[in-house]
C-alpha positions as CSV (number, residue, x, y, z in Angstrom):
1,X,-2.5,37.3,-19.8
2,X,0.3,38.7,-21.5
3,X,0.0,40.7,-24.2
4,X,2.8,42.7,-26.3
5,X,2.7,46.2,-27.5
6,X,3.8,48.3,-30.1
7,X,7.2,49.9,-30.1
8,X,8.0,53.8,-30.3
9,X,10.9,56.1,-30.7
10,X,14.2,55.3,-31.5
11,X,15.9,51.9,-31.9
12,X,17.6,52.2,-28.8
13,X,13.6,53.3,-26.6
14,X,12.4,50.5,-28.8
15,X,14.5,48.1,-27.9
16,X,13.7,49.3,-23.8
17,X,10.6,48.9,-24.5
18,X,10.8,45.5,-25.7
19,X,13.1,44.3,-23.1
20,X,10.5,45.5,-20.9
21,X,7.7,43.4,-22.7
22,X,10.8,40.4,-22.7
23,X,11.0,41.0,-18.4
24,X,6.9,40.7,-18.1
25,X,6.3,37.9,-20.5
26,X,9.2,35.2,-18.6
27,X,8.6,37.1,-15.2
28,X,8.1,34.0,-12.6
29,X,8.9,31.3,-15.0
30,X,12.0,29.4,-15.7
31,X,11.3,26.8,-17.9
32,X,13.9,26.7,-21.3
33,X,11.9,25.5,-23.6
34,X,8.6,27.6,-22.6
35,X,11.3,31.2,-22.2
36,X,12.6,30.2,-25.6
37,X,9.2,29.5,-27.2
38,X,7.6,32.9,-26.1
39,X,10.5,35.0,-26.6
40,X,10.8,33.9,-30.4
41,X,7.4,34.7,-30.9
42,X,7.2,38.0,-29.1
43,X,10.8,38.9,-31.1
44,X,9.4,37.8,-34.3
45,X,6.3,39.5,-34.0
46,X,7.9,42.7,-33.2
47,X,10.4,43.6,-34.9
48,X,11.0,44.4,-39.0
49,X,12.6,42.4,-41.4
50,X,12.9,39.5,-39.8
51,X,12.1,36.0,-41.2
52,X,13.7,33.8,-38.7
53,X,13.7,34.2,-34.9
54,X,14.8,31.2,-32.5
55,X,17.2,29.0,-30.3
56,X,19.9,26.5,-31.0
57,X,20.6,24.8,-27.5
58,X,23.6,23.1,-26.9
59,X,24.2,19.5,-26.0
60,X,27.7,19.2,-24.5
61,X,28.5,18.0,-28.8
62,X,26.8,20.5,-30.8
63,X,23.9,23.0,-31.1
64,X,20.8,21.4,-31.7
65,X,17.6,23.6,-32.4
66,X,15.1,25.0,-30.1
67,X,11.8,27.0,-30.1
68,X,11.5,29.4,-32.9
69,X,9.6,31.2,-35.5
70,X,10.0,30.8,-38.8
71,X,10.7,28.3,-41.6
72,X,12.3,24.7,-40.6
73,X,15.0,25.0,-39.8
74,X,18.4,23.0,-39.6
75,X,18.7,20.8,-37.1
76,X,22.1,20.1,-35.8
77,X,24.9,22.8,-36.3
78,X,28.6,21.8,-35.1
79,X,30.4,24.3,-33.6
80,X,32.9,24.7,-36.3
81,X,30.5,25.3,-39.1
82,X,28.4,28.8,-39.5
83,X,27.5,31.9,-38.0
84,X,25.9,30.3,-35.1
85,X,28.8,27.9,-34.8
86,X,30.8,30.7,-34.4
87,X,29.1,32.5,-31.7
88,X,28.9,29.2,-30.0
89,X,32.7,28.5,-30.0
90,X,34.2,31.8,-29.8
91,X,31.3,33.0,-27.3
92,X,31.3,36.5,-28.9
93,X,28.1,37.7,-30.5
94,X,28.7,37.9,-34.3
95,X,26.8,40.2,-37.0
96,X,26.8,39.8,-40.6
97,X,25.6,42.3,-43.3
98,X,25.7,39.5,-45.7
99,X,26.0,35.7,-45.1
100,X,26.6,34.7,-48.3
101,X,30.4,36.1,-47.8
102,X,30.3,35.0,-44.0
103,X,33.2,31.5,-44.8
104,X,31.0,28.1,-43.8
105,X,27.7,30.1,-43.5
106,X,25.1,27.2,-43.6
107,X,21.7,28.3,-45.6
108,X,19.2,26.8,-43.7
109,X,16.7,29.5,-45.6
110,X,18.0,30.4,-48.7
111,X,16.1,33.8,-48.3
112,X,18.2,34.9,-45.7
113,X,20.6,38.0,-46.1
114,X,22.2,38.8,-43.4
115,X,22.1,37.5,-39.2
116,X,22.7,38.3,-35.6
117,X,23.7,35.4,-33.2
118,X,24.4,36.3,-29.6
119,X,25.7,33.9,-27.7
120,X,23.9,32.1,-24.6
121,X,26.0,31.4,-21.4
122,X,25.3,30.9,-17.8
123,X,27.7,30.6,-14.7
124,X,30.6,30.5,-17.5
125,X,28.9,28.0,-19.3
126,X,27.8,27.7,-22.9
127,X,23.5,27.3,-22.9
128,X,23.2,28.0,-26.8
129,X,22.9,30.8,-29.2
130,X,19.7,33.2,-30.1
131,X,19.6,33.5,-33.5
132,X,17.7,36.3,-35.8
133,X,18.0,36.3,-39.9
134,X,16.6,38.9,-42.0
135,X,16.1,38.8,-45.8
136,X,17.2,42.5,-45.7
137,X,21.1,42.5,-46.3
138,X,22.7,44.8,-43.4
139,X,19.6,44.8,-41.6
140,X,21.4,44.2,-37.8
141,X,23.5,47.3,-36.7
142,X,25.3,48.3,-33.5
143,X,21.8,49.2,-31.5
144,X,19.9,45.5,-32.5
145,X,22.9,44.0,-31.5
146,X,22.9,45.9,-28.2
147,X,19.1,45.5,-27.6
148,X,19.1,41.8,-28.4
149,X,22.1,40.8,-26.4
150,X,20.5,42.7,-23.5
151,X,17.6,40.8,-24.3
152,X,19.2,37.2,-24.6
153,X,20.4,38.2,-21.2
154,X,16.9,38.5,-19.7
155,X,16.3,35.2,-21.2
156,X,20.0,33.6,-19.7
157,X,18.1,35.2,-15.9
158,X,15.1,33.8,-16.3
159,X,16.7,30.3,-16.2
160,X,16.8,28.1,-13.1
């Protein structure tokens, strides 16, 4: 049975170390939906600050949500509306120190601050987006963005 551990050192051995955790807990499995469900939890669990952790897949059309951790969340985001929206359509990760100035942010939780959306692709082809908010404005800086698209790409592997 899996189980996670706590993280040491800098951001940058922290994020190793959970990328390491990430590579044991989807090792040998290649389901979406159960990936996607265990890596929310294990993110959410691990990391500070967070208050929304989880996976908008998408459907040819739009993203449509996925396993997560947090509060409900919205359901259906079109790929010309919010952050996730744009990390969908432009297919570039995008961080935002503050949403509330982000143009067409959409406020699925109204106490989140700021967000990091990386997006999800696989043989050239757009999966989805992995999605993190924090209620801490600036929370995400250059290493979480580095450790979690490194991460997101464990998760893009794991996939049949």
């Amino acid at each position: 049975m899996f189980t996670s551990q706590s993280l040491s050192g800098s951001k940058p051995e922290q994020y190793a170390q959970l990328a390491g955790q990430v590579r044991a807990l989807l090792h040998g499995e290649s389901d979406r939906v159960a990936n996607a469900a265990n890596l929310s939890s294990l993110v959410y669990h691990a990391l500070p600050e967070l208050n929304w952790v989880g996976f908008y897949f998408h459907d040819g059309n739009e993203l449509v949500v996925g396993p997560f951790q947090g509060q409900p969340a919205c359901v259906r985001i079109a790929l010309d509306k919010g952050v996730c929206g744009a990390a969908a359509r432009t297919r570039r990760t995008q961080r935002v120190a503050d949403v509330d100035a982000f143009p067409g942010h959409i406020a699925c939780d109204s106490a989140s601050r700021s967000e990091l959306v990386v997006p999800l692709q696989k043989d050239g082809e757009l999966i989805g987006v992995f999605d993190l908010d924090s209620p801490v404005p600036g929370r995400f800086d250059e290493d979480d963005q580095r450790g979690l698209e490194a991460i997101a790409g464990i998760f893009v592997e794991s996939l049949r």
